[in-house]
N, C-alpha and C positions, 0 to 999 in steps of 0.2 A: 342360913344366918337369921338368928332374932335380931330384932331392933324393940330399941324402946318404946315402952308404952306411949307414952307422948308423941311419938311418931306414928303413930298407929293409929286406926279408925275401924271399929267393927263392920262388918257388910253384914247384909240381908241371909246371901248364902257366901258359901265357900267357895275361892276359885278352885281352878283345874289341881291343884298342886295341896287343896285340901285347905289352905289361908280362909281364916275366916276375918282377916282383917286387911285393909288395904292404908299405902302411906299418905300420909299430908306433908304440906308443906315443901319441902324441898330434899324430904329424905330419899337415898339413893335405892331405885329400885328399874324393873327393867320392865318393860309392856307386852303383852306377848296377845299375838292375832294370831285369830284360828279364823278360817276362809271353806266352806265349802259350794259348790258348783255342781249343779246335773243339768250336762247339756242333752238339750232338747231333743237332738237327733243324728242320727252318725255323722248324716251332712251337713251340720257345723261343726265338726271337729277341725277341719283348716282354720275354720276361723276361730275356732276357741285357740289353739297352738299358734296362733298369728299373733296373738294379743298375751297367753298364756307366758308363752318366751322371753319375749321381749322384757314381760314385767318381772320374773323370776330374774332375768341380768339383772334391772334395776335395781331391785329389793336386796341383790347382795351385794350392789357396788355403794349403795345408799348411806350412806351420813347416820352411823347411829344404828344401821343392822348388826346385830350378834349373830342370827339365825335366819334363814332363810330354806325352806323346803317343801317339796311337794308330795302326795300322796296319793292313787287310786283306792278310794276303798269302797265296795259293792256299791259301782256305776257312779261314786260322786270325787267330785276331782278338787283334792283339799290342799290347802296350804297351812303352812306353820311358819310364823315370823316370831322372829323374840330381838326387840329394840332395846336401845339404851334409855327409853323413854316416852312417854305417848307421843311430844313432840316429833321426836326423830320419825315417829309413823308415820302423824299426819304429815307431817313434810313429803314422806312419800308418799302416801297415798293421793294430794292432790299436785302431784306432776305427771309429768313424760307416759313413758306407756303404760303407766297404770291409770291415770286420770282417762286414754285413751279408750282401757281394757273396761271401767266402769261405764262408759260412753255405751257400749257394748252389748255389758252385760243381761240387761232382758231380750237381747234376739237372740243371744246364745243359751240360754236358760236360764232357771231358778236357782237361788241359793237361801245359803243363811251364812250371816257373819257374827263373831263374837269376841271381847278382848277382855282385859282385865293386865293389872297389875300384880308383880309378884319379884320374889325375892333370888327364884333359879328359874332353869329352863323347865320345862315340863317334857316328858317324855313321850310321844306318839301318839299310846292308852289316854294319859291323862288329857292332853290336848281333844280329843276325838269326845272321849266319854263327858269332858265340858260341854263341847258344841252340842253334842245334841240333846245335852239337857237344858244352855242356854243361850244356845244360839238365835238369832231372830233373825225373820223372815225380810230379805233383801230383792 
């Protein structure tokens, strides 16, 4: 779906889905987090899937998810959220077991996170091939 110019605001670069513009104001669009993880070592895998779990329930029972999914892809452990809006995220992100699983996150390893606004879902490819061109170091 286009929207109108006047709703629109040019970005720097393009998100995942090729947009080279993102919206203002209050125009309808949806927020979409890309999450990747390389835990440190086999033996926090319980404790990566203690915290991992938990917040994958939340993120699809959550206020405002459309998408919710996770990935293995060579050795890093990713996620895919697509919101009804950045709010609906941050709401998530700073509760229940995910406020927990970030508490976490540097004894279980390194990541990168990234998000952006957009108009549909992104597909797997495009989600991935964003992050790691502009994911930042978490």
């Amino acid at each position: 779906m286009l929207y109108p110019a006047e709703l629109r605001v040019r970005l720097d670069r393009p998100n995942a889905i090729g947009q080279d513009w993102q919206f203002v104001g209050d125009a309808a669009c949806m927020y979409v987090s890309i999450t990747g993880l390389k835990v440190r070592s086999l033996l926090l895998l319980p404790l990566f899937f203690r915290h991992a779990v938990p917040s994958l329930t939340q993120a699809r029972k959550a206020p405002g998810n459309l998408f919710a999914d996770v990935r293995r892809v060579a050795g890093v452990q990713h996620t895919l959220s697509v919101w009804q809006d950045r709010a609906a995220m941050r709401a998530y992100l700073t509760s229940g077991a995910h406020l927990q699983a970030i508490g976490a996150f540097r004894q279980i390893g390194s990541g990168r996170i990234c998000g952006y606004e957009a108009d549909r879902q992104p597909t797997w490819e495009e989600a991935l091939d964003y992050w790691h061109q502009y994911g930042r170091e978490y």
